[in-house]
C-alpha positions as CSV (number, residue, x, y, z in Angstrom):
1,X,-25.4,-13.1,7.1
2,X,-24.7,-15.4,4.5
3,X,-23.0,-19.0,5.7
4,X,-19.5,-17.9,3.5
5,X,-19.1,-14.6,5.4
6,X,-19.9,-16.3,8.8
7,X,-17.8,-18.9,8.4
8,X,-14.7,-16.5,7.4
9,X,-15.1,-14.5,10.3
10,X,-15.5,-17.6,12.5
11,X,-11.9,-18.9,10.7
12,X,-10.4,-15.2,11.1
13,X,-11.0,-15.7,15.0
14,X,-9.7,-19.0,15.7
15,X,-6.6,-18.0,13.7
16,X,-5.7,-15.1,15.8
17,X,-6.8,-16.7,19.2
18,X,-3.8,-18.6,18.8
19,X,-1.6,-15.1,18.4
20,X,0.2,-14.1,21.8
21,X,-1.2,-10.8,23.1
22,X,-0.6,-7.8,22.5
23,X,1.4,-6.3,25.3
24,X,3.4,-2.9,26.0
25,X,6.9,-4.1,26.3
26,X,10.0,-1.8,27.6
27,X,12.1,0.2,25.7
28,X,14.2,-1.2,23.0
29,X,16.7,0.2,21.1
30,X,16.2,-0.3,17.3
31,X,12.7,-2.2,17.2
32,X,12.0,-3.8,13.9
33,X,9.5,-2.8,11.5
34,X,6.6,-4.0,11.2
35,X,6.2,-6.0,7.3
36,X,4.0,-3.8,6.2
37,X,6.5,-0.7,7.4
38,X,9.1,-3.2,5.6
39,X,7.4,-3.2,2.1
40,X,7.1,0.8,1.9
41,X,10.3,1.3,2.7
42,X,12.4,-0.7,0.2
43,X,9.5,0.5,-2.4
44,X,11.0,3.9,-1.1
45,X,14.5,3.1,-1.7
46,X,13.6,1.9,-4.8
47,X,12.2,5.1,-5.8
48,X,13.9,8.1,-3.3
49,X,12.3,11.4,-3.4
50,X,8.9,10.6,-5.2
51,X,6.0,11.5,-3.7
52,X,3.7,8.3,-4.2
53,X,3.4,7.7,-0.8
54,X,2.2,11.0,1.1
55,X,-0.6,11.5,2.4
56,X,-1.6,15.0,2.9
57,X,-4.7,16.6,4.5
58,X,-5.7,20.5,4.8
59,X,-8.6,22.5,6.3
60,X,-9.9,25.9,6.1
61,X,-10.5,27.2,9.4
62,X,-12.6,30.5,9.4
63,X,-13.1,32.1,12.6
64,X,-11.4,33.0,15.6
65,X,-7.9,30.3,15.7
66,X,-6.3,29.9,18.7
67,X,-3.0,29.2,17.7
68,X,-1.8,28.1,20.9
69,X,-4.4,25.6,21.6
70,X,-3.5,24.2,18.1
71,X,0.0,24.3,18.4
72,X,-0.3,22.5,22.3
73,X,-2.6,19.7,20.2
74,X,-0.5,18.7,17.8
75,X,2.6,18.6,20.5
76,X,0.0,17.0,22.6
77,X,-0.8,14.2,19.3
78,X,2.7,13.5,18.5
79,X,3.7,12.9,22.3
80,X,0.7,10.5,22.4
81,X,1.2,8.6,19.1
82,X,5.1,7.3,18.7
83,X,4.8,6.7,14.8
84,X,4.7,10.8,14.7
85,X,8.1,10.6,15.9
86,X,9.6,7.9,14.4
87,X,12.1,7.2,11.3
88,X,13.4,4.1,9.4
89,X,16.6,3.1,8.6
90,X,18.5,-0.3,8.1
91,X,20.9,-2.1,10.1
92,X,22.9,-5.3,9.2
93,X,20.2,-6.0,6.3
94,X,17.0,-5.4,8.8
95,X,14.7,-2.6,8.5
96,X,14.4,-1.3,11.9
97,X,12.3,2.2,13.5
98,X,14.3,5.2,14.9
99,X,11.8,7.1,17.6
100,X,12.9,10.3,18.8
101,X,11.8,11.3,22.5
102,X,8.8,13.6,22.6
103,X,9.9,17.4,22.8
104,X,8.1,20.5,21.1
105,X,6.3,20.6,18.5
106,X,7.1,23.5,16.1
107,X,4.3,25.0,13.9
108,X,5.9,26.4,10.8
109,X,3.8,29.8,9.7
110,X,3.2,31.1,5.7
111,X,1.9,34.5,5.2
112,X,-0.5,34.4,2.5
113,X,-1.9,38.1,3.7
114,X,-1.7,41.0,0.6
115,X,-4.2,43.8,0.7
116,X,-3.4,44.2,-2.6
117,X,-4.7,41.0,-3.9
118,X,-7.8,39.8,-5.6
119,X,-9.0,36.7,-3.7
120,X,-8.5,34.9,-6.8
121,X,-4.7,35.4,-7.3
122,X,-4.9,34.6,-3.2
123,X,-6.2,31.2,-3.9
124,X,-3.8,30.4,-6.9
125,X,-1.0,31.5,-4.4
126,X,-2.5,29.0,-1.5
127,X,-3.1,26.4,-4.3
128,X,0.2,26.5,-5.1
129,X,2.1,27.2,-1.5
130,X,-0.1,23.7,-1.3
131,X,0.8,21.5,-3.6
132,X,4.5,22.7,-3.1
133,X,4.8,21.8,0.5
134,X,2.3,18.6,-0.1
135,X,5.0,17.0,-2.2
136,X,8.3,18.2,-0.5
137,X,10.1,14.8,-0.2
138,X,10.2,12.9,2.8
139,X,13.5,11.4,3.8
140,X,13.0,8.3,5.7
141,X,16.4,8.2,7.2
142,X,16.9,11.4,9.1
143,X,13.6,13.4,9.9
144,X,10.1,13.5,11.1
145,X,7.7,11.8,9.2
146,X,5.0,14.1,9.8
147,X,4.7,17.8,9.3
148,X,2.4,20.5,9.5
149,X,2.1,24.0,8.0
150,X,-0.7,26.5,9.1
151,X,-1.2,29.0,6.2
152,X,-2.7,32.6,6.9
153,X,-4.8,34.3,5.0
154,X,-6.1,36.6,7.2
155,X,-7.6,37.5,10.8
156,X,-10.1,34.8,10.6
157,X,-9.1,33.2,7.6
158,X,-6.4,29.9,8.1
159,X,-5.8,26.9,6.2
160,X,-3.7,24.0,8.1
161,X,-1.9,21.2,6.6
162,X,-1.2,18.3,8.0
163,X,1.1,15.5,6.0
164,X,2.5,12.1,6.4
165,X,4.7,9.2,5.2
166,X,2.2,6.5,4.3
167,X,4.6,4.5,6.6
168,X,3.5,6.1,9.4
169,X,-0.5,6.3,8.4
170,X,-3.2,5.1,6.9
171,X,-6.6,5.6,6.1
172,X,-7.8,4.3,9.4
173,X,-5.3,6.3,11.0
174,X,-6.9,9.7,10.1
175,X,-10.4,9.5,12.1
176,X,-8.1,8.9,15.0
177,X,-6.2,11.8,13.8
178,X,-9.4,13.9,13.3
179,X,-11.1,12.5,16.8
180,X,-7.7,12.9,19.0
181,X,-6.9,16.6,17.3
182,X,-10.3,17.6,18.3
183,X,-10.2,16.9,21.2
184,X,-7.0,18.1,22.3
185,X,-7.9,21.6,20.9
186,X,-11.3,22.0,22.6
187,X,-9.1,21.4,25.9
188,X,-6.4,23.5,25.0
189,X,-8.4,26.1,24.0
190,X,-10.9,25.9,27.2
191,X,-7.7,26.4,29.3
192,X,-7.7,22.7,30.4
193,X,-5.1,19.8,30.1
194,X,-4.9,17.1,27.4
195,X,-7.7,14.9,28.2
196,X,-7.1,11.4,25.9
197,X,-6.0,8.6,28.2
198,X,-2.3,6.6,28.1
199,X,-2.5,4.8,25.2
200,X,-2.2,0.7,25.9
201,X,-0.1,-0.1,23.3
202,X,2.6,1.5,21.0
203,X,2.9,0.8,16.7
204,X,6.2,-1.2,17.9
205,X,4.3,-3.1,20.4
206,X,2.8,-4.4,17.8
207,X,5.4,-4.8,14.8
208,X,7.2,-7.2,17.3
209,X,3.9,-9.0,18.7
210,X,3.7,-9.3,14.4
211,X,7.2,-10.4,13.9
212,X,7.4,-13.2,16.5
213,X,3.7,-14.3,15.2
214,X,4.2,-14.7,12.0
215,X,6.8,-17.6,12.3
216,X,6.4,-21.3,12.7
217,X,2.9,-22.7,11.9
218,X,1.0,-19.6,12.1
219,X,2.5,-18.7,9.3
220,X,2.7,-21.9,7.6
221,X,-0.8,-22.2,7.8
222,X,-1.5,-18.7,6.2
223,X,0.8,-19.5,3.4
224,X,-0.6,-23.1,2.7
225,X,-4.3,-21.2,1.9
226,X,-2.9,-18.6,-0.3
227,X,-0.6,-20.9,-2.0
228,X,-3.9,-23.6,-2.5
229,X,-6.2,-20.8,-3.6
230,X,-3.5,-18.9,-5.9
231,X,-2.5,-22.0,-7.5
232,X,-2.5,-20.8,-11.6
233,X,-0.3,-17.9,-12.6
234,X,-2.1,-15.1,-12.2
235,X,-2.5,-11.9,-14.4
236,X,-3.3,-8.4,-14.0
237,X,-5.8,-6.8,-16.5
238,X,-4.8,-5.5,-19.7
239,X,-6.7,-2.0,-19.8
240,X,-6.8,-0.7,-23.1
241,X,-6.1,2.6,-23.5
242,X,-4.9,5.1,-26.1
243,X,-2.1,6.6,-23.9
244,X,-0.2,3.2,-23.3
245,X,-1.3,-0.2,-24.5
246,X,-0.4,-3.4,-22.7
247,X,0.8,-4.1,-19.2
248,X,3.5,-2.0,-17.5
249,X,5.7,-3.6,-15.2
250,X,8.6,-1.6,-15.0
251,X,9.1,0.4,-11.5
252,X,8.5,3.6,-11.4
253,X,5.9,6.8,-10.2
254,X,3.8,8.4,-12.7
255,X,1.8,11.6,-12.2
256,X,-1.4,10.6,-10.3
257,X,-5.1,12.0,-11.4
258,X,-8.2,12.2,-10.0
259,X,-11.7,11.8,-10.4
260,X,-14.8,12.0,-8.0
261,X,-17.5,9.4,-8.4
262,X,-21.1,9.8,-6.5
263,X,-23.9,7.3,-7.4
264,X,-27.1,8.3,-7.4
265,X,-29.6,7.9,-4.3
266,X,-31.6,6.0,-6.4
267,X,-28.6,3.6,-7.7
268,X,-27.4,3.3,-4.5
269,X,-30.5,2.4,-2.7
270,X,-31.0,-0.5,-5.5
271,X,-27.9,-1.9,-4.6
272,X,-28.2,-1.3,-0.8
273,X,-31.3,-3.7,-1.5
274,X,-29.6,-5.8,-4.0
275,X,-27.0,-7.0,-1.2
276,X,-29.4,-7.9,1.0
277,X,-31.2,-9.8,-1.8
278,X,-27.8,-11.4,-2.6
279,X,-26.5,-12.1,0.8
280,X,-24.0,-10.9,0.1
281,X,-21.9,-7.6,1.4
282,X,-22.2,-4.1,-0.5
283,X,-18.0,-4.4,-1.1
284,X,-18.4,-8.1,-2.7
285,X,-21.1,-6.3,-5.4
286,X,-19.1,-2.9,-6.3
287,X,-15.9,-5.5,-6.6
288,X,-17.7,-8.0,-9.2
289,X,-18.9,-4.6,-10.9
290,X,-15.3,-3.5,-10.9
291,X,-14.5,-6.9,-12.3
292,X,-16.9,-6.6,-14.8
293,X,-15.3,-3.2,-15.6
294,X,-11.8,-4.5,-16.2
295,X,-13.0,-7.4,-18.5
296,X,-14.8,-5.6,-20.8
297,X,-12.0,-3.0,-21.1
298,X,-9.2,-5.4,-20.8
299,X,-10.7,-6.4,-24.3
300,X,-12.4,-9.6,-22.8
301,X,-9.6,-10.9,-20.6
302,X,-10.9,-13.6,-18.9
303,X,-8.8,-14.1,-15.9
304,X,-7.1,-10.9,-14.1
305,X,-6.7,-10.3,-10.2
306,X,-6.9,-7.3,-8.4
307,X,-5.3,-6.0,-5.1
308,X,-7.8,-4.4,-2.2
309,X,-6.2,-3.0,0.7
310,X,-7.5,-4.2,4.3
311,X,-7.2,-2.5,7.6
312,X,-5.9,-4.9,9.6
313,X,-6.1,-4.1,13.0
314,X,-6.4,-7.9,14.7
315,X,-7.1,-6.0,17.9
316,X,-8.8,-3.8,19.8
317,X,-6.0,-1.9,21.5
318,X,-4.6,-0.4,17.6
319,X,-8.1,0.8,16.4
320,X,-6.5,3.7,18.9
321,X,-3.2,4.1,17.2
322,X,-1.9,6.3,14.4
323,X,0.4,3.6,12.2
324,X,0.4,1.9,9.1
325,X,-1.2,-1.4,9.0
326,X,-2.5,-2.3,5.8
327,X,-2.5,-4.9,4.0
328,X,-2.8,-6.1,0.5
329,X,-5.1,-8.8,-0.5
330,X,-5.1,-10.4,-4.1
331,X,-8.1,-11.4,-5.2
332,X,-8.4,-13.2,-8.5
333,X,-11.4,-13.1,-10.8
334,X,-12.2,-16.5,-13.8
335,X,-14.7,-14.8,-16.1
336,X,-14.6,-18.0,-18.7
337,X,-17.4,-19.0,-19.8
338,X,-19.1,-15.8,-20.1
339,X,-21.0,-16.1,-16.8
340,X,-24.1,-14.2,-15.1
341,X,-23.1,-11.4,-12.8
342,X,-25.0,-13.8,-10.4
343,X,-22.6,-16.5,-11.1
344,X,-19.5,-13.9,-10.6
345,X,-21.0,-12.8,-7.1
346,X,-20.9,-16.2,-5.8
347,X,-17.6,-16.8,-6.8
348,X,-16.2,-13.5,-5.8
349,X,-18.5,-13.8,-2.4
350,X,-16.3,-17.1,-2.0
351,X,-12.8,-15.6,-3.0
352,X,-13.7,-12.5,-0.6
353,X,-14.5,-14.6,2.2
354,X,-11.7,-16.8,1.9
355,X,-9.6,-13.5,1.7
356,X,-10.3,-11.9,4.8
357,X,-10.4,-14.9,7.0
358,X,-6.5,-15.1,6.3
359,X,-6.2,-11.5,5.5
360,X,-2.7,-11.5,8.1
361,X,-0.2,-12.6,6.0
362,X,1.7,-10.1,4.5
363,X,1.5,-9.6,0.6
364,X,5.4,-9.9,0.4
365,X,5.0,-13.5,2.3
366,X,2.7,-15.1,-0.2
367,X,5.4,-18.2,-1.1
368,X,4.9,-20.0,-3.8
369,X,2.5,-17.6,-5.6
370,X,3.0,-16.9,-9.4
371,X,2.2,-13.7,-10.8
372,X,4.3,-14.0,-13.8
373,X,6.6,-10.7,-13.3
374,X,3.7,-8.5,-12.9
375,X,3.1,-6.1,-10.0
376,X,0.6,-5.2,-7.2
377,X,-0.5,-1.6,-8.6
378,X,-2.3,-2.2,-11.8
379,X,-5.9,-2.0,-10.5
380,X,-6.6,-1.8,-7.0
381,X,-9.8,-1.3,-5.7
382,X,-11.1,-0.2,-1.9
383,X,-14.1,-0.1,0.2
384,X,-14.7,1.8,3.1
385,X,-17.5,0.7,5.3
386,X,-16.8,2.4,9.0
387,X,-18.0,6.2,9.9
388,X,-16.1,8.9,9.6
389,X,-14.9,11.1,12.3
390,X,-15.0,15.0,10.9
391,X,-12.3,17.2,12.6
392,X,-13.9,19.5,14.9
393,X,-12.1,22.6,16.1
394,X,-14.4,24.9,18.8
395,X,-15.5,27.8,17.4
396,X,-14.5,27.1,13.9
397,X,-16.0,26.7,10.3
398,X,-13.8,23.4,9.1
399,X,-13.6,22.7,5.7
400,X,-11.4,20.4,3.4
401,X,-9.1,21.6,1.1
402,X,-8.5,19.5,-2.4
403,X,-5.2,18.8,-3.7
404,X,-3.9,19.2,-6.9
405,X,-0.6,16.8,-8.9
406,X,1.5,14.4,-7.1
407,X,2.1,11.2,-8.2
408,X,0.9,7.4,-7.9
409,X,2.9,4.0,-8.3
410,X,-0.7,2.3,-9.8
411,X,-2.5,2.5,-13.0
412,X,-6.0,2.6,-11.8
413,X,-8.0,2.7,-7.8
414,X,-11.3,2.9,-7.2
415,X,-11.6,3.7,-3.5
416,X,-15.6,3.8,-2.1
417,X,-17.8,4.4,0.6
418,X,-21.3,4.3,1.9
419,X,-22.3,7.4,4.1
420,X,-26.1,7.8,4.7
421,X,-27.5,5.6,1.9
422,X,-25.7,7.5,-0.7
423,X,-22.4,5.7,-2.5
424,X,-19.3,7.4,-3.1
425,X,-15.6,8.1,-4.0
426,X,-12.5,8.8,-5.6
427,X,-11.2,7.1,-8.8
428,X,-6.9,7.7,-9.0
429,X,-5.2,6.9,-11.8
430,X,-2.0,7.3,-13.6
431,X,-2.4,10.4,-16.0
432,X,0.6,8.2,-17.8
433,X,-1.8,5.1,-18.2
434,X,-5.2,7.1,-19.0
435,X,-6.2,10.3,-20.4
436,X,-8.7,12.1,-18.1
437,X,-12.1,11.4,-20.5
438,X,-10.7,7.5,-20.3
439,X,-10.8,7.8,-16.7
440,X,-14.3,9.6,-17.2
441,X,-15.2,7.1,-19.2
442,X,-14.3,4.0,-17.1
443,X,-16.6,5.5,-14.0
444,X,-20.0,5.9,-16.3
445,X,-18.9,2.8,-17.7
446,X,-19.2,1.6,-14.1
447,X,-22.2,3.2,-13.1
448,X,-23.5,1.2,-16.3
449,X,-22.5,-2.3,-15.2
450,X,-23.9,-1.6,-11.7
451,X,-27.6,-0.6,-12.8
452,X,-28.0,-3.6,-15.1
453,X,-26.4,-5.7,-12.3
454,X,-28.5,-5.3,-9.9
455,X,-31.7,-4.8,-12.8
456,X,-31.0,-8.3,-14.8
457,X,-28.3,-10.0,-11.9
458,X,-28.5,-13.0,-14.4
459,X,-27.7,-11.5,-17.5
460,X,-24.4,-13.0,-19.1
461,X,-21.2,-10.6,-18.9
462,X,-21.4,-10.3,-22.5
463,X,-24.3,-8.0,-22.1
464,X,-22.6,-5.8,-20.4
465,X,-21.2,-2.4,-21.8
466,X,-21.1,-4.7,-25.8
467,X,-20.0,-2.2,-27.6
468,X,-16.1,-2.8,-26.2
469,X,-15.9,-6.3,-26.8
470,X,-17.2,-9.0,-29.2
471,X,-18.0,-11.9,-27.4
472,X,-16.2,-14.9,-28.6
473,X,-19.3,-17.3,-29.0
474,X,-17.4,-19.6,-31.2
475,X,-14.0,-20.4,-28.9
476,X,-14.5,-23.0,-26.2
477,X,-13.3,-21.8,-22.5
478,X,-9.6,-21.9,-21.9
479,X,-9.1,-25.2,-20.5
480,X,-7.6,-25.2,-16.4
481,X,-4.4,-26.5,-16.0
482,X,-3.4,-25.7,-13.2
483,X,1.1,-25.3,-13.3
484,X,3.0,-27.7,-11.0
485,X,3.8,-26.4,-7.8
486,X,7.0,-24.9,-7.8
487,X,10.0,-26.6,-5.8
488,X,11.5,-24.6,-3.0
489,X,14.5,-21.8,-4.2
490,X,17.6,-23.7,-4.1
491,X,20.0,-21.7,-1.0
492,X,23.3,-20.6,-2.5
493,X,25.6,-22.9,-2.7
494,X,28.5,-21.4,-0.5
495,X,28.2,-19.0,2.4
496,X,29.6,-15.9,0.4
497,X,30.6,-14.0,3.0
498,X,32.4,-17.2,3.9
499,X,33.7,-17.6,0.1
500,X,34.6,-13.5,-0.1
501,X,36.8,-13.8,3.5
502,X,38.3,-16.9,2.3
503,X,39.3,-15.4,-1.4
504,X,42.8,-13.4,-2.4
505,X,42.3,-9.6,-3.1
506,X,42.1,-10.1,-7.0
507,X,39.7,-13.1,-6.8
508,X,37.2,-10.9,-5.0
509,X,35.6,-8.7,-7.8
510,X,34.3,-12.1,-10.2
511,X,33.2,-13.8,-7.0
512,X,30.7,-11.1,-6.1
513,X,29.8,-10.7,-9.9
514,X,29.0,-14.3,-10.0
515,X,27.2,-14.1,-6.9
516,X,25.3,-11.4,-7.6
517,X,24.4,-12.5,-11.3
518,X,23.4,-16.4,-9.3
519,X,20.7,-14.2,-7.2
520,X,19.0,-12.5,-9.6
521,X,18.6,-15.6,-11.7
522,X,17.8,-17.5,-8.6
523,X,15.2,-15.1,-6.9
524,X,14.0,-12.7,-8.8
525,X,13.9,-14.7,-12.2
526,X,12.5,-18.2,-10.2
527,X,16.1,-20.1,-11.5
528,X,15.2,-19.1,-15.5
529,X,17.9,-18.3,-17.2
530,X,17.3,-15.2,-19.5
531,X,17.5,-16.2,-23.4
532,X,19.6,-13.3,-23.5
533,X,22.5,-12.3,-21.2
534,X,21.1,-9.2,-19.5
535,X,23.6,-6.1,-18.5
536,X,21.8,-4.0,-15.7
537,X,18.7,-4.8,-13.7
538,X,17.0,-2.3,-15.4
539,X,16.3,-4.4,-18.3
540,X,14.5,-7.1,-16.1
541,X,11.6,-4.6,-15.4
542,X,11.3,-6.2,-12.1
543,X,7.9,-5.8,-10.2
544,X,8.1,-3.8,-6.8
545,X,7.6,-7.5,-4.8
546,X,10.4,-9.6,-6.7
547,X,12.9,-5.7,-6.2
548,X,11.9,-6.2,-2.0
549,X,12.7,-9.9,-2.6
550,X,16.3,-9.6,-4.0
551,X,17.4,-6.7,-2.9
552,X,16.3,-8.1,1.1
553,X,18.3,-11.1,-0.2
554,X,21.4,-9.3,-1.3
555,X,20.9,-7.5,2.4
556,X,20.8,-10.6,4.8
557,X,23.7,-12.7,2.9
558,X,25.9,-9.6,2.4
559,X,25.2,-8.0,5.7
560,X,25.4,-4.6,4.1
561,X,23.3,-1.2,3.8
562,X,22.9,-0.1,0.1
563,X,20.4,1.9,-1.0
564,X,17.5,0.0,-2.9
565,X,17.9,2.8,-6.0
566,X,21.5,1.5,-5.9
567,X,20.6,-1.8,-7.7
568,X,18.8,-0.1,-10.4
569,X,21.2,3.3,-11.3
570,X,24.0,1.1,-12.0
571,X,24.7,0.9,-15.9
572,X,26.3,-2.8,-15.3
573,X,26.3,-5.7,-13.4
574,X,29.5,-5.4,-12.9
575,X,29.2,-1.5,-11.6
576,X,26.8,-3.1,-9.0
577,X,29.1,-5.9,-8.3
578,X,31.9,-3.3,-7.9
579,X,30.1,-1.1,-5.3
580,X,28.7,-4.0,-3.5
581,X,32.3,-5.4,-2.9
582,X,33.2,-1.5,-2.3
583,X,30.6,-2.0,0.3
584,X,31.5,-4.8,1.8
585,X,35.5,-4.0,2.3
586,X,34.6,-0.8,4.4
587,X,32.4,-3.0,6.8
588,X,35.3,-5.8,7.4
589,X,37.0,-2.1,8.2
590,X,34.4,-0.7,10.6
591,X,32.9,-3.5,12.3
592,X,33.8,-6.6,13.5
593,X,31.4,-9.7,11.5
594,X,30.2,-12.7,13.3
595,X,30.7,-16.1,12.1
596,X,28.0,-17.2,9.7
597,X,25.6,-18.9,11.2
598,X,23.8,-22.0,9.1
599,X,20.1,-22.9,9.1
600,X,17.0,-21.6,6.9
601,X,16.6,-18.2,6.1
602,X,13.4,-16.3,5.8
603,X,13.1,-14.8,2.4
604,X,10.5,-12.1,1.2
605,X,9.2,-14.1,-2.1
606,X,6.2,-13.6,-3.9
């Protein structure tokens, strides 16, 4: 193991053996989410009814079902695992979890059967019973996060669907789906009771053991290494592309795409041998290839960053769970200078390592890091590296079912992994950003980079796919200058709620206009004023982090539940101001408001 990756897991261990444990704690009512849960959620609001966030899974099972043993599993599975049951909601500006109590589980049933049919119009009937159910909203607010659907096709012939809220899963979350399910069934079915032990721990256990964490230095010291390592404004790459050029950083969900990626044995066995050559891990070399990837079609953009989702799991007792932990990190790439890939291993072995070491600070609590306005979900990029746990049903032929549409809320992601020596994956991509032979293109592009990496590992980058790009031989590397570090958001200067109890009927209305006008110059435009007096939000083009920032803002100082979409349907300012103050009127009405309470608030900024 090279010293870099020993020394980050050595770092990642001495951070969290100063984390309280992890405990099972009694019932409360309302438990906060977890940040993670936090993030999703105001994206949600942001963007209600899309379907960027499901995750949907379906099997053909041929052979004898026993749909009682399956039905009796998944009761069993969403009993044992608590995110099954649980919704989101917000109260008094805090995202908190709603769990229903276990009861039983209902297994809707879609006839498919026609003895009339060709199998063919069969299957364009299931494709599209599918993708129809696959991408039926979810409603956060009022119902259960995960569904299935068992689709019949015949006496022997089943598919089953299974789908979730990203809030509630991820991709770790589905071998313990796959092993759990499987095991329920064989017992069911073999007449026996549910076998898995009581779970230690619970997905709230852990957003509080998370919340009251991540406070004080703990968190202090996980911000001061992102804040010393992201210290330059950072810049997602500009891919080139005929559909779209330039960066997009407007919210919104485009229509997602998909293409399949498989490396050859022969590829993937050079650069099996090429990490171990390198020291350095097989995820460190496919993201420098990715890297290289971007700059060459980014037109030679010499500095971009890239987001790679983590598992996160700090301990043993959630590898067990069904939940959403992820996390985002940001991983910035320098390419001046036209370097070796050599030379871009290194530093992305050392911005890797540095990465996962303090990999527990949630993306939206990076303070003090600049990314100029532009969002996450340009190019994200993924590598899996644990086995996979097939679902196993007795008696049954299982097979995976692939989807068709939905949409994404990224341009591009490149998700991999290694299973028996052979490499692997999915590339996703906005059909809004790329065309499908642009996507094509961009994966043999990539299969490219990687052979003459690991063939001619000191080779400059400007070898590399030439016939994008003409190197610029003649300009001297962009000087560093790193920006000043930024001084601390300024707090408002009066209390409102103080300043809107205090204020006559008629001075109400251009006190929260002001106020609201103050905050979005003050956190989501970092105290710049616009040259030009903007109207609505929509013509900021906010990124999804700076949207969570103000409208989490607007939340805790207000002490009101708007939804997130609210803040960016409104044609004016002042039609937001107006319902805000609507807002706030019917909760003096409702509710009785404690005094304001002074002190320093914790803010979502990035």
């Amino acid at each position: 193991m090279h010293p870099d990756i020993w020394r980050a897991f050595q770092q990642l261990h001495a951070l969290r053996s100063e984390a309280p444990p992890l405990v099972l704690r009694e019932h409360i009512e309302d438990p906060p989410a977890s940040f993670q849960q936090e993030r999703l959620w105001y994206l949600d609001q942001a963007n209600p009814g899309g379907s960027a966030y499901h995750l949907p899974v379906a099997f053909r099972l041929s052979g004898p079902l026993d749909w009682r043993a399956l039905r009796l599993a998944l009761e069993a599975l969403e009993h044992r695992h608590e995110s099954l049951r649980t919704s989101f909601d917000s109260s008094r500006g805090k995202v908190v979890q709603r769990v229903r109590a276990p009861g039983a589980f209902v297994l809707p049933t879609v006839s498919l059967r026609d003895e009339a049919q060709r199998p063919e119009q069969q299957e364009a009937r299931l494709r599209e019973a599918l993708s129809r159910e696959a991408w039926r909203p979810f409603d956060l607010h009022r119902e259960a996060l995960f569904r299935a659907t068992l689709f019949v096709l015949g006496a022997r012939e089943h598919v089953l669907l299974l789908n979730f809220h990203h809030i509630i899963y991820d991709g770790w979350s589905q071998d313990v789906l796959f092993r759990d399910l499987s095991e329920l069934y064989t017992a069911f079915h073999e007449g026996g009771p549910a076998p898995l032990p009581e779970l230690d721990v619970r997905c709230t256990d852990h957003a509080l053991w998370q919340r009251k964490w991540l406070q004080g230095s703990a968190r202090e010291a996980l911000q001061a290494y992102w804040r010393e390592h992201l210290n330059e404004r950072l810049h997602g790459p500009r891919l080139a592309s005929r559909t779209r050029a330039g960066n997009v950083t407007a919210p919104g969900l485009r229509e997602l795409g998909r293409l399949p990626i498989t490396l050859s044995p022969e590829l993937s066995n050079a650069i099996l041998q090429f990490t171990r050559e390198a020291g350095a891990t097989i995820y460190m070399v496919l993201l420098a290839a990715f890297h290289v990837l971007l700059h060459r079609h980014s037109g030679g953009q010499e500095r971009h960053f890239v987001c790679s989702p983590i598992a996160n799991r700090p301990q043993a007792e959630t590898e067990r769970l069904i939940g959403y932990f992820v996390n985002l990190l940001v991983l910035p790439a320098d390419l001046r200078g036209d370097p070796s890939f050599q030379q871009l291993l290194e530093q992305v072995r050392g911005v890797v390592a540095g990465a996962l070491a303090h990999q527990d600070l949630p993306v939206q609590l990076l303070d003090g890091v600049d990314l100029g306005g532009e969002p996450l979900s340009q190019a994200l990029f993924a590598f899996e590296n644990t086995p996979r746990y097939p679902l196993q049903l007795t008696k049954l032929d299982v097979a995976p079912v692939e989807f068709e549409g939905g949409t994404c809320d990224f341009d591009l992601f490149l998700a991999l992994h290694e299973e028996k020596g052979v490499i692997s994956g999915t590339l996703k991509f906005s059909r809004q950003r790329f065309e499908t032979d642009e996507a094509a293109r961009l994966l043999r592009d990539f299969e490219t980079i990687l052979s003459r990496a690991v063939s001619a590992p000191g080779q400059a980058l400007s070898a590399f796919l030439p016939d994008l790009v003409v190197p610029r031989a003649d300009a001297p590397p962009e000087p560093i200058t790193p920006e000043p570090s930024r001084a601390p958001l300024p707090p408002p200067s009066t209390d409102v709620l103080a300043a809107l109890g205090a204020a006559r009927p008629e001075q109400r209305r251009a006190l929260m206009r002001d106020y609201l006008r103050g905050t979005v110059i003050r956190v989501a435009l970092r105290g710049q004023t616009p040259d030009v007096a903007f109207q609505s939000l929509q013509e900021l083009a906010l990124d999804s982090l700076r949207l969570i920032e103000l409208t989490g803002r607007i939340r805790t100082e207000l002490s009101i539940d708007m939804p997130v979409s609210h803040f960016f349907e409104a044609t004016s300012v002042d039609v937001l101001a107006d319902e805000l103050l609507t807002r706030w009127l019917r909760a003096q009405l409702t509710e009785p408001r404690a005094p304001a309470v002074g002190g320093r608030r914790e803010l979502l900024t990035l």
